[in-house]
C-alpha positions in Angstrom: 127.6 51.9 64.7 123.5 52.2 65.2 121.6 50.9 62.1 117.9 51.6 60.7 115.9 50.4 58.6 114.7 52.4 55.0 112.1 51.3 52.7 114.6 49.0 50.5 117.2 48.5 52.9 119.0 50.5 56.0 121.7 53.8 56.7 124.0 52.8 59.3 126.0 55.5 60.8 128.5 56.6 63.4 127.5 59.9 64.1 124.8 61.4 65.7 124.7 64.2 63.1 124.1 61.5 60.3 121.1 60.0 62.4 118.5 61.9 60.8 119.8 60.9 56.8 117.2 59.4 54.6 118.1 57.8 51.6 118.4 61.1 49.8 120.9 62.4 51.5 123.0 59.7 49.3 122.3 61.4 46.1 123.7 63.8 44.5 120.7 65.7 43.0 119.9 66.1 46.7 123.2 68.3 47.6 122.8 69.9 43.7 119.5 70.8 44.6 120.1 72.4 47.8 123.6 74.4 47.1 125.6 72.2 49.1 128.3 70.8 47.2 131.6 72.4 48.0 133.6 70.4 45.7 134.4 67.0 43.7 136.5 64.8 42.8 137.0 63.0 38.9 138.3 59.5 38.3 135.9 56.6 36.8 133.2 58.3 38.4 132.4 61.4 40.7 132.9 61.3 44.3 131.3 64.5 45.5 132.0 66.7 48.5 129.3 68.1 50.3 128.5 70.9 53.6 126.0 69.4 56.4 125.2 71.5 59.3 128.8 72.9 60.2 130.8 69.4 58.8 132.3 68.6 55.5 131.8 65.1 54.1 132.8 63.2 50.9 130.0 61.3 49.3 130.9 57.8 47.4 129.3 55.5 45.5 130.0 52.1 44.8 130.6 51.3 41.2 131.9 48.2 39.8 134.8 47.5 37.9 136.9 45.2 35.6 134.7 43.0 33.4 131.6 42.5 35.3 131.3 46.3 34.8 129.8 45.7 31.1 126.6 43.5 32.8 126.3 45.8 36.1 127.6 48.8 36.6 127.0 49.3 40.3 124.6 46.2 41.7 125.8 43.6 43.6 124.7 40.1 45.0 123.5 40.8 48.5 125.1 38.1 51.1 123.7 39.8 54.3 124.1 43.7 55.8 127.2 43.3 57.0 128.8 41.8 53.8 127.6 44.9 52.1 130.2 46.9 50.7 129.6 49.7 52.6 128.8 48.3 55.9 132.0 46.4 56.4 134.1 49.7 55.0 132.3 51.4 57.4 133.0 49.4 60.3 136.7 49.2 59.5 136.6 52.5 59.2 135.2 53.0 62.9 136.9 50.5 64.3 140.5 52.8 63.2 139.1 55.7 63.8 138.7 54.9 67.2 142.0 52.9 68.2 143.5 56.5 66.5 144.9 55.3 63.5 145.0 58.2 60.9 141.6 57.7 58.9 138.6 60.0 57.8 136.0 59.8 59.9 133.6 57.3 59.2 129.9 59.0 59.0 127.4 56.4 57.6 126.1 54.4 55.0 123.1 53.3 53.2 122.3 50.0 51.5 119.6 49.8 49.1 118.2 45.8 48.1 116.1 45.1 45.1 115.7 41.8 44.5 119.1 39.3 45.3 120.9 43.0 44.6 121.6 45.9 46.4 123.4 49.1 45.6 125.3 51.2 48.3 126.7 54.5 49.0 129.3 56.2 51.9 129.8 59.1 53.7 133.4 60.0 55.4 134.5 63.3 56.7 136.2 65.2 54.3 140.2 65.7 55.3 140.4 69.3 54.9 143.5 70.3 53.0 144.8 67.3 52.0 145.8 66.5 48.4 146.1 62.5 47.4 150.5 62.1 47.3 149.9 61.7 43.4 148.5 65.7 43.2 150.5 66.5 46.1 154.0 64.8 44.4 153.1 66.3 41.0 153.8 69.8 42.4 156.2 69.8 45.5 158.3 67.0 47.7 158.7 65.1 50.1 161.4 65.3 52.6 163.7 62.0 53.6 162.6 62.2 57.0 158.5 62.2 55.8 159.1 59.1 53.5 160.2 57.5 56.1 157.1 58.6 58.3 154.8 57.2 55.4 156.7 53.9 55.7 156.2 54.1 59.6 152.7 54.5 58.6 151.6 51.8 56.6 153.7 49.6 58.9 151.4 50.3 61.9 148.5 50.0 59.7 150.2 46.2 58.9 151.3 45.5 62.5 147.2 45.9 63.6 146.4 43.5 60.9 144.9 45.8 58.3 144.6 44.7 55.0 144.2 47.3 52.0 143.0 46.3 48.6 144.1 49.0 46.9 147.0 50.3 48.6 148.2 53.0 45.9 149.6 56.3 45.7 146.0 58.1 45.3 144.7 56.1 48.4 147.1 58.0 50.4 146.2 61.8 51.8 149.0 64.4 52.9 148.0 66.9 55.0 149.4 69.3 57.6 152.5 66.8 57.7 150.2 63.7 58.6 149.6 61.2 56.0 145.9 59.3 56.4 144.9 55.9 54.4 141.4 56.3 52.4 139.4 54.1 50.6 138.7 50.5 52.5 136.8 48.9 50.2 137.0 45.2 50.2 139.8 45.9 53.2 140.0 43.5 56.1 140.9 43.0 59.7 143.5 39.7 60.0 146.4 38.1 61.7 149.6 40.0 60.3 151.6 38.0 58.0 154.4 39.0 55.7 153.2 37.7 52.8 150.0 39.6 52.2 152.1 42.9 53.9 154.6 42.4 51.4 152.1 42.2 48.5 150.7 45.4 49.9 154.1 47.3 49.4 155.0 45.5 46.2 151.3 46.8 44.9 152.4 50.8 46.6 155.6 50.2 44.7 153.5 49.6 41.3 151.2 52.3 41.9 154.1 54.9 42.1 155.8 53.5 39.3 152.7 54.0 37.0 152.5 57.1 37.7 155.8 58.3 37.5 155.4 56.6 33.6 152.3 59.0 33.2 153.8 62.5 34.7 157.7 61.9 34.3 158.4 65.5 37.1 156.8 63.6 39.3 158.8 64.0 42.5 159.5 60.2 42.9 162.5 58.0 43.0 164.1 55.0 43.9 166.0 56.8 47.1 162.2 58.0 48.2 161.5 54.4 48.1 164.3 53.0 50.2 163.6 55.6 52.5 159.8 55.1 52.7 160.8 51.1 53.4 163.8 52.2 56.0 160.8 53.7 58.1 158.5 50.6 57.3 160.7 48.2 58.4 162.1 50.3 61.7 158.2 49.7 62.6 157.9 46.4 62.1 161.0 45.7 63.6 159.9 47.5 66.9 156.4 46.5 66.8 
């Protein structure tokens, strides 16, 4: 990761296409203005994806949530550059990436201070073809076997000491029979320990469950489950 500094703050990146990135190129307006967004995606708020050069990246910001959303909708109390948001995703992000684990690409980030607060933004390569398991489950299945992989999955992800915050069924990517985990936000690096691995896969658990409650075909059950933990705990066991 190589860092530089911006009027209000810096764009970090790990790419050498991203080098030349002003804070601009973290706005929308800017890819709206130019013809350059190829698609988008709709929850609380918009992640956009957008065409550079000859690559495809998805474009987040950093919105808050829960109750401190009513005061502050996307500014936060700067603690130093590498506390940022964005910054430490970022480096998780390269630091997987590079070790092989299956993750988008980590591009770069900018970080914008005004005051104690700054606001941030990402970029990450956008996995072509991939559908989030909640799209992907609402229309076809998954195979035994491919649970299983998914459980495999997350238990390497555990065995390196990765923490996700939001491990849920919409932070998982299927894809040309690879699944990939997105979205690292507050994530962290630490020793392995069951406890916080198995509040991971109780929060998965959840995640499925709520769905299923919203979209009742969806292709989940209890047996998809036991398979995607036979896998998880085959991993562990042998890690």
């Amino acid at each position: 990761m190589q860092i530089k500094s911006t009027n209000n703050g810096v764009i970090a990146w790990c790419d050498e296409i991203a080098q030349t990135l002003t804070p601009d190129h973290f706005r929308p307006e800017y890819w709206q203005s130019n013809d350059a967004i190829i698609g988008q995606s709709k929850g609380r708020y918009t992640t956009w994806f957008v065409e550079y050069q000859t690559q495809q990246w998805v474009l987040r910001h950093y919105w808050r949530g829960g109750l401190i959303e009513k005061f502050s909708k996307d500014a936060y109390i700067f603690t130093g550059m590498k506390r940022t948001r964005a910054i430490a995703e970022l480096a998780i992000l390269e630091t997987l990436f590079q070790e092989g684990f299956p993750v988008p690409r980590p591009i770069a980030a900018n970080v914008e201070r005004f005051g104690i607060w700054y606001r941030a933004d990402l970029f990450i390569e956008l996995v072509r073809g991939a559908d989030d398991l909640v799209a992907f489950l609402s229309k076809s299945t998954l195979t035994d076997e491919q649970w299983q992989q998914l459980g495999q999955t997350i238990a390497k992800f555990h065995a390196r000491g990765v923490y996700h915050a939001d491990l849920n069924a919409k932070n998982i990517l299927f894809a040309d029979d690879q699944f990939y985990l997105i979205d690292f936000d507050r994530g962290e690096l630490k020793p392995p320990n069951t406890k916080w691995q198995q509040a991971n896969i109780s929060r998965l658990l959840r995640s499925f469950n709520k769905e299923k409650t919203k979209l009742a075909s969806l292709n989940f059950s209890d047996n998809n489950w036991q398979s995607l933990l036979a896998g998880y705990q085959q991993m562990i066991n042998n890690s």
